[in-house]
Steps between C-alpha positions, in 0.01 A plus 500: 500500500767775549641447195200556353491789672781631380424407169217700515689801635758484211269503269306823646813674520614415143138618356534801767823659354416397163138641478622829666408496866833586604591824342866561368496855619309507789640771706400772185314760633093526448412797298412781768159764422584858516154598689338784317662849605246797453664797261379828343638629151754664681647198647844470416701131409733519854201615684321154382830309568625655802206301726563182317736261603690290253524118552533397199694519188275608248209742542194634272367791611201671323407870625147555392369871474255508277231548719328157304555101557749371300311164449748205337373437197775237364859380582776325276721282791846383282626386802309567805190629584398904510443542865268726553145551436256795478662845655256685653516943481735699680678167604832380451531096536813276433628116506813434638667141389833331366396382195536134350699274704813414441522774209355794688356608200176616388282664187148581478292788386124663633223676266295756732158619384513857643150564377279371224708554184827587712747274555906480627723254490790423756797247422789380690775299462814272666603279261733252563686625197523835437425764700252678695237661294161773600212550232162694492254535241152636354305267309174556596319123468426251760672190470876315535603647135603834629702383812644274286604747226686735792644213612641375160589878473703561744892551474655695780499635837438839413243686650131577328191696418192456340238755417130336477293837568388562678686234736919477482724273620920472625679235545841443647731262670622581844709355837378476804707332810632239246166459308435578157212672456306543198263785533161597295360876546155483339334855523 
């Protein structure tokens, strides 16, 4: 009978590790919510970031002043999922996380419906080849397409605008206590 037993616990721990139960990285850190921080138009990037601390290596920040919901109306996730969801007004509202495991990478891109007929787009990007890269757009349809065309866009780090009138939107990579933060201005 014990052998049988520990038959029976071989074979559990074989399917165990091979099935996935036991992750290979399992001291990565969870992603970690930025709760929503209230703002006004006048609300300045460090005064957002100065009440924020920074656990994580990678941050998405979106600033929203437009006075409306921005209400996710599509996503394109290369690698990783778009972590945030609606952005309610006069709110600013991040994700904190490390990206992939073992890579530490990530790409993904949002489409935000501003209002009926208004739309902006918000990409980011770690690859694990290549380098860091911020994008923003204005294609005003519901749907994946759009993110997916800023994402497939995008080629550097520099910083952005977009002018959707009567809404505009900046976006710009920043550090933060050893985060990199990718930041989204919609006003």
């Amino acid at each position: 009978m014990k052998s049988l037993t520990r038959i029976f616990v071989a074979l559990l721990l074989a399917v165990s590790i091979t099935f996935g139960s036991f992750h290979s990285n399992a001291h990565a850190a969870s992603p970690l919510p930025i709760p929503s921080i209230s703002i006004d138009g006048n609300t300045t990037f460090d005064q957002i970031v100065n009440g924020i601390r920074f656990d994580r290596k990678y941050t998405v920040l979106v600033a929203n002043k437009t006075g409306k919901t921005l209400e996710r109306a599509g996503a394109y996730n290369d690698s990783s999922n778009w972590p945030l969801g609606d952005v309610e007004p006069n709110s600013a509202v991040g994700q904190q996380f490390d990206g992939i495991p073992i890579t530490n990478s990530f790409s993904f891109a949002s489409n935000y419906r501003v209002e009926p007929g208004k739309n902006l787009q918000l990409a980011a990007t770690f690859p694990t080849i290549g380098r860091r890269k911020i994008g923003l757009g204005n294609i005003n349809q519901d749907g994946n397409n759009p993110a997916r065309n800023v994402w497939d866009n995008m080629n550097d780090s520099n910083d952005k605008a977009v002018n959707n009138s009567p809404f505009q939107g900046r976006a710009s990579i920043q550090q933060k206590n050893g985060s990199i933060i990718w930041y989204y201005e919609l006003k």
